[in-house]
C-alpha positions in Angstrom: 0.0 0.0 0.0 3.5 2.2 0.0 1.5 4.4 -3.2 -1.5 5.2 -0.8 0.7 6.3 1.7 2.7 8.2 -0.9 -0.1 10.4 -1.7 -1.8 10.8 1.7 1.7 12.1 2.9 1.7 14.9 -0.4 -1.8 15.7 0.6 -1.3 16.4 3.9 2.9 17.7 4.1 3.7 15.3 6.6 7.2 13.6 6.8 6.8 9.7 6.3 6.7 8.8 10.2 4.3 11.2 11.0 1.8 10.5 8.0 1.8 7.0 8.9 1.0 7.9 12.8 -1.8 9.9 11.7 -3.0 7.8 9.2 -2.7 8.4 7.9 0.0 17.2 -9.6 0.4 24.5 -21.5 0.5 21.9 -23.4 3.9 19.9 -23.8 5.3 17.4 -26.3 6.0 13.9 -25.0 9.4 13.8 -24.0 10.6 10.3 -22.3 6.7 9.1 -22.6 4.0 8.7 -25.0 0.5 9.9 -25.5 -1.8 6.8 -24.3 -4.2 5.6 -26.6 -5.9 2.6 -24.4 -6.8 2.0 -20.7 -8.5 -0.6 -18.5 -11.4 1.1 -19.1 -11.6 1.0 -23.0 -10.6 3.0 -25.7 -9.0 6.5 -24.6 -11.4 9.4 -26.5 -14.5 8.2 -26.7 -17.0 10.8 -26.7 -19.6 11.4 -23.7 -18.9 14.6 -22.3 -20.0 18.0 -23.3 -17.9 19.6 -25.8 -15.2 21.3 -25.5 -14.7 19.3 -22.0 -11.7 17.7 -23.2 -12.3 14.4 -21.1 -13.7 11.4 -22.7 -16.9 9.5 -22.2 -17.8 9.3 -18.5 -17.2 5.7 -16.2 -19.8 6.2 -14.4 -22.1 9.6 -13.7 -22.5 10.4 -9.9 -22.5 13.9 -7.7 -26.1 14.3 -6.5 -25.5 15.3 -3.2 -25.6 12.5 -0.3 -26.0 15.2 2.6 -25.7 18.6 3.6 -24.2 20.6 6.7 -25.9 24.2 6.6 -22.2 25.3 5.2 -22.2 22.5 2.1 -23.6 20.0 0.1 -21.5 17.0 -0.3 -21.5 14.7 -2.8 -19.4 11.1 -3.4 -17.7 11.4 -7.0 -17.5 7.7 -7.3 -14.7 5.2 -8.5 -13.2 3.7 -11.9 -14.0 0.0 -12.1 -15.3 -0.5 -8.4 -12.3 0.4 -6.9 -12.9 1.2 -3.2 -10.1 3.3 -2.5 -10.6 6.7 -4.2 -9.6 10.4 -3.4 -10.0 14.0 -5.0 -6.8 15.6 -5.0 -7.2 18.5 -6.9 -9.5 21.4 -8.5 -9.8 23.9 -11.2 -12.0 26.9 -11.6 -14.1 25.3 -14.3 -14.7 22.7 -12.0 -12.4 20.0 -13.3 -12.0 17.4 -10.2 -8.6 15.0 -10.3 -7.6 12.3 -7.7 -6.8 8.6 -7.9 -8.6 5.3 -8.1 -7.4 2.5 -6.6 -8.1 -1.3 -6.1 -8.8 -2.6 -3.0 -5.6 -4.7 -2.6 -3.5 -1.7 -4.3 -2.6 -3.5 -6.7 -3.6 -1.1 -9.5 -4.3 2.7 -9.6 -5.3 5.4 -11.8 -5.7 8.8 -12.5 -9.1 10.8 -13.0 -11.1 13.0 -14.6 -14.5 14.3 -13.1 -16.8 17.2 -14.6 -20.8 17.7 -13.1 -21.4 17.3 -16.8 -19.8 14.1 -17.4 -18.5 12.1 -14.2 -15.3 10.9 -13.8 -13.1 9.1 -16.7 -9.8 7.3 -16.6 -7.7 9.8 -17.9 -5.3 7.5 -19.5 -2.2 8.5 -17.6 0.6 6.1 -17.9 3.3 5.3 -20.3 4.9 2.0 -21.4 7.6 2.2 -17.8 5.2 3.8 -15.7 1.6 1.8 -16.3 0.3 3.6 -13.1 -0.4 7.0 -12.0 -2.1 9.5 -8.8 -2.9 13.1 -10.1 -2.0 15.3 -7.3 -2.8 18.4 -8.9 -4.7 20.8 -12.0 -4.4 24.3 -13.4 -7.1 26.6 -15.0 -5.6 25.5 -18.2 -6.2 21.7 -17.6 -2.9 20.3 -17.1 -2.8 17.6 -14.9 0.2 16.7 -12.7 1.2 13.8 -10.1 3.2 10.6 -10.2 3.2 7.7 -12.6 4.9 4.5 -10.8 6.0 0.9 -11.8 4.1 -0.6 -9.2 2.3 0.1 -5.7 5.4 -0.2 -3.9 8.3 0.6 -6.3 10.1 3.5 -8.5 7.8 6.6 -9.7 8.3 10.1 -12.0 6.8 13.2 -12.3 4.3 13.4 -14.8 2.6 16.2 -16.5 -0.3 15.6 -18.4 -2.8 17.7 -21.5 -5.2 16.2 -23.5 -3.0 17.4 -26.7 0.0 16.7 -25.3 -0.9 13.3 -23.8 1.4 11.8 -20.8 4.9 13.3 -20.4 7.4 12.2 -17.9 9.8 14.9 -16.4 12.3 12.4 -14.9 14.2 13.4 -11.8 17.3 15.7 -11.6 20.7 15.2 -10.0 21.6 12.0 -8.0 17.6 11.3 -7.3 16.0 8.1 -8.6 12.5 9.3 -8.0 10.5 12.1 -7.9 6.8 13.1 -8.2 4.8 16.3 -8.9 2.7 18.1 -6.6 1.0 20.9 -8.1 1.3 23.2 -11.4 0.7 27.2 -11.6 -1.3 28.7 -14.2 1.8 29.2 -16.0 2.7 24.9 -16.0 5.3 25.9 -13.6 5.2 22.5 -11.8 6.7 21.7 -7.9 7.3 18.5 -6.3 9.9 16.6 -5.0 13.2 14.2 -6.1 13.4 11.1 -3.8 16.2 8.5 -3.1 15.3 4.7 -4.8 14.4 3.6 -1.0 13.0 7.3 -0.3 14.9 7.9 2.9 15.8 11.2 1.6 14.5 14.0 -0.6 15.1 17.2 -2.2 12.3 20.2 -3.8 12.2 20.9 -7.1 10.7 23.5 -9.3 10.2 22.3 -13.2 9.7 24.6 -16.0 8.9 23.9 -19.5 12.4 26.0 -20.5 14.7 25.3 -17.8 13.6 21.7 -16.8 13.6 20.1 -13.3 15.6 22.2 -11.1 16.6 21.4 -7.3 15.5 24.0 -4.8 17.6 24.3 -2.1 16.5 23.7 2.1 17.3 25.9 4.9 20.5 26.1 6.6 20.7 23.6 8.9 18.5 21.2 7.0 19.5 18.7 4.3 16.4 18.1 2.3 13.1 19.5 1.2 10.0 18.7 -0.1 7.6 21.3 -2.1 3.9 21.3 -2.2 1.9 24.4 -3.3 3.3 27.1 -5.8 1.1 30.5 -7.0 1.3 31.9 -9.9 4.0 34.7 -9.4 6.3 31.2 -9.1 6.3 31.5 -4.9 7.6 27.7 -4.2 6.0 26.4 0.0 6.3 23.4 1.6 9.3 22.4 4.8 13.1 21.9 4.8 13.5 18.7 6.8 16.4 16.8 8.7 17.1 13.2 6.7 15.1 11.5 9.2 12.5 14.0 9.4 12.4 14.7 12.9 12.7 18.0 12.5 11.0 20.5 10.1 10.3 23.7 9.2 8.4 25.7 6.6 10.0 27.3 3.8 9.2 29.7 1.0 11.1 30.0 -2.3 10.8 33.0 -4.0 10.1 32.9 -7.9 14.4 33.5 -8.2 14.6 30.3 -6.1 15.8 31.5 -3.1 14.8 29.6 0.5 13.2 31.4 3.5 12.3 30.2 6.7 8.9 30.5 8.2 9.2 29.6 11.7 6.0 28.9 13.8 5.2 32.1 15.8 1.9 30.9 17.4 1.8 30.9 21.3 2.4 28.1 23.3 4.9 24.8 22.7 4.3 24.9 19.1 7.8 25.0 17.3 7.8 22.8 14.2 5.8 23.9 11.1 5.2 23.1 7.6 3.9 25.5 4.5 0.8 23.3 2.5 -0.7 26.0 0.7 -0.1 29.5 -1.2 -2.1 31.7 -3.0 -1.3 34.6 -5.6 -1.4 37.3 -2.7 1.4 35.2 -0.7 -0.9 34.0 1.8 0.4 30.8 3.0 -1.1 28.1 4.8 0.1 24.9 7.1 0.3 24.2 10.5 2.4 24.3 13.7 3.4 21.3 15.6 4.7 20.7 19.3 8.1 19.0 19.6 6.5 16.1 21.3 3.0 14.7 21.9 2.5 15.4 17.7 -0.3 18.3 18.6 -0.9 20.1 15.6 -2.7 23.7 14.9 -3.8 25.1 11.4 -2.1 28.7 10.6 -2.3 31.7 7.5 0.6 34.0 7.6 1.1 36.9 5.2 3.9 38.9 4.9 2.3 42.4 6.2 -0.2 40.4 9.3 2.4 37.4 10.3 1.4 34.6 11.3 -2.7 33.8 12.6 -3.9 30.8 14.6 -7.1 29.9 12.7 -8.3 27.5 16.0 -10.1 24.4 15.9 -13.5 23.1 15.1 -14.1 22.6 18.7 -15.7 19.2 20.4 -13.4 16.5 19.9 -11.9 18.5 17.3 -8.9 20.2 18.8 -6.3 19.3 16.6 -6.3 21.4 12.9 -4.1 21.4 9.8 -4.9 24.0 6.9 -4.4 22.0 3.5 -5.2 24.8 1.0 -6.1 28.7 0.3 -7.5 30.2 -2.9 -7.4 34.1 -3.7 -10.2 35.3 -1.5 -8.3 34.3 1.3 -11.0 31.1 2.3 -8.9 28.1 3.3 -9.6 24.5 4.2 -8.5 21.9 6.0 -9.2 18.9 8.2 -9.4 18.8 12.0 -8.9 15.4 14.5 -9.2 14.6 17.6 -6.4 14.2 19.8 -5.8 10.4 19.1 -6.3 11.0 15.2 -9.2 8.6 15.1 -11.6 10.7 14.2 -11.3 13.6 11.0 -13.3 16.1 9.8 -12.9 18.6 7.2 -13.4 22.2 7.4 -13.1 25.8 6.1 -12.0 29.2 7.3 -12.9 32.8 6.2 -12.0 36.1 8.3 -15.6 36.4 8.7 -17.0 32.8 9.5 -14.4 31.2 11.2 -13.7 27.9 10.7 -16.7 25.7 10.3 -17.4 21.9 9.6 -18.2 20.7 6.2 -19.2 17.5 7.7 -18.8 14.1 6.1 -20.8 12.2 3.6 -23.1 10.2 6.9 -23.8 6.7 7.1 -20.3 4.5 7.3 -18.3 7.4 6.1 -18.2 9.5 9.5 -14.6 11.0 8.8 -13.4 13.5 5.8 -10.8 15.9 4.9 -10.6 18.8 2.8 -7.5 18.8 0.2 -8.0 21.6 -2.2 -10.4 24.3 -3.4 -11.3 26.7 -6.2 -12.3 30.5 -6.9 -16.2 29.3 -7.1 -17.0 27.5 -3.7 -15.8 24.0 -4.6 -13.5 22.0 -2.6 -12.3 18.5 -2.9 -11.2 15.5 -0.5 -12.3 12.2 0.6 -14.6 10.9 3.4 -13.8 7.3 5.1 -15.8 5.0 7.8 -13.7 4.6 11.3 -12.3 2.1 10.2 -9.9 3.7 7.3 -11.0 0.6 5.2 -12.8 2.4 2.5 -12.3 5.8 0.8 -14.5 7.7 -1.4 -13.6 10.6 -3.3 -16.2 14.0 -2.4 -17.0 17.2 -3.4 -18.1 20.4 -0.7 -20.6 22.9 -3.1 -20.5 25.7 -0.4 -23.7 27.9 0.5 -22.3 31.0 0.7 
């Protein structure tokens, strides 16, 4: 199950021993790759949605919403072939949902498509090396990004991904074996990370269509990186880390590639962060963390107001991480309780205050937020207590 934890650990920004505590992605010429033309689904193109979607024929059609919290409606996006572990990773203004689909033995996984017109679609991400793939993240221009993988459980590469341009793999830079992609600008600048074979180490990179995959560098005092969120004035977030990852802190990279440190100013024992989220105003997003006893609280910093505690949902929920902002400033996130058996997903506005989208009801009793768009959308999964199942959901909110 190594790719599940893969992505949960991009999703969230959490070094590898802490992700498994809690539980707990312009149009480019193939280069290294090729443009897939079949699936397990069937034939890659086939019509179905509306035009000028540039997705083909929909799997199955789902998104009526299951239930409703007077914040959101929610709605369960479905799976490809009845897989049962599925999440929504990523979401454009026009509404364009990607995540991954995965068999219940993780033995297979695949990237997808979803649109309200025309549900979700196998999006035909893999080349001949790579047959699987997790889209991690999408632009307003439609290009797709993630990690396309040999197996569950061994190598993977950075992919980017049009419907003219097909599947292209970006490779890895320096001395690393691996690497995957974690989100793309406007402007198909795309950030991730370069990984050793046995991914005990890892270092940030920033990937341009002119310059290629380029390290960034971590903070002094740390030896690697990982990067998760850029904007589109080419502002790199995510942590510098020790090789173990016992210590972190978040970082910035400014569009020249230079690394700043964003220390966790919150009161109290906090005094560990990590940088998840950025929007085109620099408004940056992540949480704190105490030394010991893994307590977490969600923050927004800005360069002119510092950095804010944006609290907890309250009730059992008094841990908080923020996942993701978007250019009004409203952020989401997920909030536990202290033993992280229990999730819920939420969002924050300077008005509202944080408040709880709630979860899909019946087995699924646990969600979290992972991205959102300009128009009220956001994007996650919901799962029963059990973690067994997953299923992919999308927040309308009532605003």
């Amino acid at each position: 199950m190594w790719k599940v934890l893969r992505s949960r650990r991009v999703w969230l920004g959490l070094p590898g021993v802490l992700a498994a505590a809690v539980v707990v992605l312009a149009v480019f010429a193939p280069v290294g790759g090729s443009t897939v033309t079949s699936f397990r689904g069937g034939a890659f193109g086939s019509p179905g949605l509306g035009v000028g979607s540039g997705f083909p024929g929909p799997a199955e059609r789902v998104g009526s919403p299951d239930s409703s919290s007077r914040s959101a409606s929610i709605s369960n996006l479905g799976s490809l072939y009845g897989d049962t572990q599925v999440a929504a990773n990523g979401v454009n203004d026009s509404g364009l949902v990607v995540g991954e689909s995965e068999s219940a033995d993780g033995s297979t996984f695949e990237s997808f498509g979803w649109t309200k017109q025309g549900g979700m679609v196998d999006l035909g991400i893999r080349t001949a090396a790579y047959p699987y793939s997790y889209a991690q993240g999408v632009n307003d221009n439609g290009e797709v990004v993630g990690g396309i993988a040999t197996s569950s459980d061994n190598a993977e590469h950075a992919f980017a991904w049009t419907r003219r341009g097909g599947t292209v793999d970006l490779g890895t830079f320096g001395d690393w074996t691996n690497s995957y992609a974690a989100a793309v600008s406007d402007s198909g600048e795309i950030v991730g990370s370069g990984e050793a074979a046995d991914y005990s180490d890892e270092q940030a990179f920033a990937w341009t269509k002119q310059r290629g995959m380029v390290g960034l560098p971590s903070l002094p005092g740390y030896t690697s990186s990982q990067a998760f969120a850029v904007n589109n004035s080419g502002e790199v977030v995510g942590i510098s880390t020790t090789p173990d990852e016992s210590s972190f802190e978040a970082t910035i990279w400014t569009a020249a590639g230079r690394a700043l440190p964003l220390p966790c100013t919150l009161p109290g024992n906090y005094s560990i962060s990590s940088a998840l989220g950025v929007n085109d105003s620099g408004e940056v997003v992540g949480y704190c963390r105490t030394a010991t006893g893994g307590v977490f609280r969600a923050f927004a910093w800005t360069p002119r107001g510092g950095m804010v505690d944006l609290g907890a949902l309250g009730g059992p929920y008094t841990i908080s991480l923020a996942r993701a902002v978007n250019d009004d400033g409203q952020i989401v996130g997920n909030g536990s309780d202290v033993g992280y058996t229990t999730f819920h997903a939420f969002s924050w506005t300077p008005r509202g205050g944080m408040v709880d989208l709630g979860a899909l009801g019946g087995a699924d009793t646990n969600s979290k937020a992972l991205a959102l768009n300009d128009n009220n959308q956001v994007v996650g999964y919901a799962q029963p207590p059990d973690f067994s199942t997953q299923a992919a959901v999308l927040w309308q909110l009532h605003r």
